[in-house]
Backbone as ProteinMPNN parsed JSONL, in Angstrom:
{"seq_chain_A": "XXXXXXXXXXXXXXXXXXXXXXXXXXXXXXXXXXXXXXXXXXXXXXXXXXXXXXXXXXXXXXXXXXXXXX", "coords_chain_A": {"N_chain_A": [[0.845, -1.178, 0.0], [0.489, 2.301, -0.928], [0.34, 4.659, 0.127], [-1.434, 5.281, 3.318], [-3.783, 7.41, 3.08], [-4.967, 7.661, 0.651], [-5.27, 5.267, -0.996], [-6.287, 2.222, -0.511], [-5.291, -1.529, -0.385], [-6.213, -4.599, -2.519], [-6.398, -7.213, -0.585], [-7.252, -4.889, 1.65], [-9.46, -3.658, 0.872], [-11.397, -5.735, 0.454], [-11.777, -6.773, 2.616], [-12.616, -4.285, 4.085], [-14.859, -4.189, 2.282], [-16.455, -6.611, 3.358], [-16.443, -5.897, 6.048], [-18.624, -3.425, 5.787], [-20.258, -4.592, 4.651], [-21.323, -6.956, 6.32], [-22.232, -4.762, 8.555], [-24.632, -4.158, 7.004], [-26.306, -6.299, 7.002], [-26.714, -6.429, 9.772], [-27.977, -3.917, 10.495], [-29.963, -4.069, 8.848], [-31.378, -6.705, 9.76], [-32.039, -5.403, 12.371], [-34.085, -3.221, 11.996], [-36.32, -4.643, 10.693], [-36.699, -6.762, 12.317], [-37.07, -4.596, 15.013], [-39.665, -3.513, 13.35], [-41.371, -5.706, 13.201], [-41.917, -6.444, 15.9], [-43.143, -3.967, 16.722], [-45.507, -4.871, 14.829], [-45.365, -3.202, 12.471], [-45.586, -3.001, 9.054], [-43.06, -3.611, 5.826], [-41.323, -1.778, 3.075], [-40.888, -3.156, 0.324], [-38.992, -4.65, -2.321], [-39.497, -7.116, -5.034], [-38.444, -9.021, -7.61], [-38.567, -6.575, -9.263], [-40.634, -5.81, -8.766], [-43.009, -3.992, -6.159], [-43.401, -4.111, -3.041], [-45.925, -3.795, 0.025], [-45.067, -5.626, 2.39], [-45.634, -7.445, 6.141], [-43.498, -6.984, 8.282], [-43.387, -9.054, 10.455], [-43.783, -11.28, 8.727], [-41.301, -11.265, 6.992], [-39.105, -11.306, 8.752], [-39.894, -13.615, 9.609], [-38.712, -15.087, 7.225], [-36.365, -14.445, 7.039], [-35.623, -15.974, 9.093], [-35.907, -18.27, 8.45], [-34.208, -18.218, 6.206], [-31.585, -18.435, 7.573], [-31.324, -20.352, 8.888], [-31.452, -22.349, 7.339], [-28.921, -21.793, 5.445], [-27.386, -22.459, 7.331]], "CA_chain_A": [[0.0, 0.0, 0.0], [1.7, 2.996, -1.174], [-0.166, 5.776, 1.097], [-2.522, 4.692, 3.536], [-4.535, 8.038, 3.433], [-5.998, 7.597, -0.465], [-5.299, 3.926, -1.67], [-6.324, 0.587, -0.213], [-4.494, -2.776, -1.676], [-7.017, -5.484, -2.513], [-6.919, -7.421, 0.918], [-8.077, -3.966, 2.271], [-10.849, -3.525, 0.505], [-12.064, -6.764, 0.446], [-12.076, -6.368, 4.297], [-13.54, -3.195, 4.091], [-16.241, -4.957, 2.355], [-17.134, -7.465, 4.446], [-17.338, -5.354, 7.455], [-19.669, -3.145, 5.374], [-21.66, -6.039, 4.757], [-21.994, -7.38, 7.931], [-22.948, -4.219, 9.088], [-25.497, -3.586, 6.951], [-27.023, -6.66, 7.322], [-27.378, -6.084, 11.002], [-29.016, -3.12, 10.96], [-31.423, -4.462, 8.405], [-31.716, -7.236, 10.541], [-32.266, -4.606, 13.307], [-35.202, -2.742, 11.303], [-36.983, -5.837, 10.617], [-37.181, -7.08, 14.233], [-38.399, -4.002, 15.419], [-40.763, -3.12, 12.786], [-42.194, -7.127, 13.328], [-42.465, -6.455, 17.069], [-44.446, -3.131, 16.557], [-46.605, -4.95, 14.113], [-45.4, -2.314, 11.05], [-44.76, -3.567, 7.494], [-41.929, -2.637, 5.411], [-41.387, -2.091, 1.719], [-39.578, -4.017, -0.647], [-38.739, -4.622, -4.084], [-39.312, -8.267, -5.216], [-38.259, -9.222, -8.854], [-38.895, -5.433, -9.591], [-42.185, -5.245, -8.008], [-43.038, -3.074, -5.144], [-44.55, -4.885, -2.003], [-45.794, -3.64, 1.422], [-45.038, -6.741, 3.551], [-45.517, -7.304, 7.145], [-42.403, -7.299, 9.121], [-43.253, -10.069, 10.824], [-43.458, -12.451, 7.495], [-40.199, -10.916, 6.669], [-38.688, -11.789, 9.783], [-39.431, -15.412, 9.364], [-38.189, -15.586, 6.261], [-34.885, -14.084, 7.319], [-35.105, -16.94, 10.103], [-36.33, -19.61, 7.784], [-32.98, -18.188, 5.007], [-30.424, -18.645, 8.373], [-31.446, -21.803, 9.097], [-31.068, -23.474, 5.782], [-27.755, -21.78, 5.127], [-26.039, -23.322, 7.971]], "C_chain_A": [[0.882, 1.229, 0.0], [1.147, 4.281, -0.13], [-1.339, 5.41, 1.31], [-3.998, 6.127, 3.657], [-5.551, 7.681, 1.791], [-5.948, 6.105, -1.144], [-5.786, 2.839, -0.566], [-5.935, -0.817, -1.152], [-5.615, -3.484, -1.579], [-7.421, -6.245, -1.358], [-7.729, -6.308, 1.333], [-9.668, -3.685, 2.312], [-11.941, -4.656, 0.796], [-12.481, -7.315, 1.909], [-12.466, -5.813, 4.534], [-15.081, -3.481, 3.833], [-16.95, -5.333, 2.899], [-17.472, -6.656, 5.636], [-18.599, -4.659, 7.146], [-20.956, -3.647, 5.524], [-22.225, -6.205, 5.195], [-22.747, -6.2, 8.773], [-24.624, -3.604, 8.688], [-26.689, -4.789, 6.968], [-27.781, -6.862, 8.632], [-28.136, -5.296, 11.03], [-30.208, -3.132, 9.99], [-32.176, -5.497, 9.249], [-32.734, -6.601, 11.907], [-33.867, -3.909, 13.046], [-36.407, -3.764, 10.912], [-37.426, -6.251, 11.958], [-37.806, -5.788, 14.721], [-39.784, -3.446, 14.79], [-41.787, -4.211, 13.375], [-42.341, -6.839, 14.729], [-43.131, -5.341, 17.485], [-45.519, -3.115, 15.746], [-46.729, -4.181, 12.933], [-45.385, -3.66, 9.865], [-44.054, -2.822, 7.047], [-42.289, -2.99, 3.716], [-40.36, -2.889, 0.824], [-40.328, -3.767, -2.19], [-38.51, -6.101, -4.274], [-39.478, -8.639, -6.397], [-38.772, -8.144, -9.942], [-40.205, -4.763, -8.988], [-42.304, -4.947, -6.387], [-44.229, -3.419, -4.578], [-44.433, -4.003, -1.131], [-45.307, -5.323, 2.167], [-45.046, -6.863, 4.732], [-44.6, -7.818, 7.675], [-42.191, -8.587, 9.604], [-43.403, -11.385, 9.624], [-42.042, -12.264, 7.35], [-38.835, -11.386, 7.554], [-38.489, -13.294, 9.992], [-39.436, -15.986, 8.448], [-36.55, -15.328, 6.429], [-34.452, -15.601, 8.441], [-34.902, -18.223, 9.172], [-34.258, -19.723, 6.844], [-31.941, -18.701, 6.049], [-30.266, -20.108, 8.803], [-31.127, -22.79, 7.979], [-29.705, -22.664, 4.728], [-26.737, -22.108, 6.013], [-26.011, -24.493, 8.138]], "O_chain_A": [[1.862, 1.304, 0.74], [2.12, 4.819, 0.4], [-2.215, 5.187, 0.475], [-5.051, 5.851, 4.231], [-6.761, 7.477, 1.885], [-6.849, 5.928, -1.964], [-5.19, 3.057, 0.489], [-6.245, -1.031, -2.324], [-6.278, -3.202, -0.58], [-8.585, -6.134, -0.974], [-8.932, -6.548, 1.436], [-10.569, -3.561, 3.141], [-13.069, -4.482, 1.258], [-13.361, -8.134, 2.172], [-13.163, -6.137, 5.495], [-16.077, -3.262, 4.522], [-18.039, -4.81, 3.136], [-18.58, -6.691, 6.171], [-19.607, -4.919, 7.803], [-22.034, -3.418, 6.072], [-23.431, -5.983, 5.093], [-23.675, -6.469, 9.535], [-25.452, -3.007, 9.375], [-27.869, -4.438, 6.954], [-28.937, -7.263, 8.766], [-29.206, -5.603, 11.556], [-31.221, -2.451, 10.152], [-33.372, -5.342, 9.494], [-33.779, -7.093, 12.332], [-34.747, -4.099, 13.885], [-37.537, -3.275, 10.92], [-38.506, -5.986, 12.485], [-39.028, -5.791, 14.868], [-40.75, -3.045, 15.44], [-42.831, -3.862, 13.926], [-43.525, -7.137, 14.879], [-43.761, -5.445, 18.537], [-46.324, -2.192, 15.618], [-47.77, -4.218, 12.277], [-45.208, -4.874, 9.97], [-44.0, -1.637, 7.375], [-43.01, -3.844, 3.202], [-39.14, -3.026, 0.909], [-41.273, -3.247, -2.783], [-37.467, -6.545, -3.794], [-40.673, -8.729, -6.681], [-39.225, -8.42, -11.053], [-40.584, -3.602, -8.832], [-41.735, -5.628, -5.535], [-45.397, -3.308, -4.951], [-43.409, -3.325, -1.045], [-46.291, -5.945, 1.766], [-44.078, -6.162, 5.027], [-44.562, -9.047, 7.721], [-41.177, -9.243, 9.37], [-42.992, -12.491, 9.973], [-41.424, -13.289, 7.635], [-37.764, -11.742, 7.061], [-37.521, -13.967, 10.345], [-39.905, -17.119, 8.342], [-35.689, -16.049, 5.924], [-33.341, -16.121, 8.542], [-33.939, -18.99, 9.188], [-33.443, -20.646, 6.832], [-31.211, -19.54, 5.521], [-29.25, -20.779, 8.988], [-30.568, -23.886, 8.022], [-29.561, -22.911, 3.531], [-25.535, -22.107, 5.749], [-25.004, -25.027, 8.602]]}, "name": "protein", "num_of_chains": 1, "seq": "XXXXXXXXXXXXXXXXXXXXXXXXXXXXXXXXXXXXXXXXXXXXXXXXXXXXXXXXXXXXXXXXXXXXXX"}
């Protein structure tokens, strides 16, 4: 890495990434759980089309996806 104030080398980034990631799936995670435990729905976008859904479906589909990827 030739100057760490404007470049990152590939490892970097690709670490940078991931934390990204992870964080943003927490705080979707995060938004989901409490919407589903105040009973909101949220919006999405599903194969271009634009749903309300209720949190709590959403929620146990996120459980249902964690479960059958480990």
């Amino acid at each position: 890495m030739e100057n760490k104030n404007d470049k990152f080398d590939e490892s970097e980034l690709t670490e940078l990434s991931a934390k990204i990631l992870l964080g943003m799936r927490k705080a979707s995670r995060k938004l989901v759980e409490e919407s589903a435990a105040l009973g909101r729905s949220l919006v999405i976008s599903e194969n271009g089309e634009v749903k309300r859904v209720p949190a709590k479906d959403l929620l146990a589909k996120l459980n249902e996806d964690e479960r059958t990827c480990h």
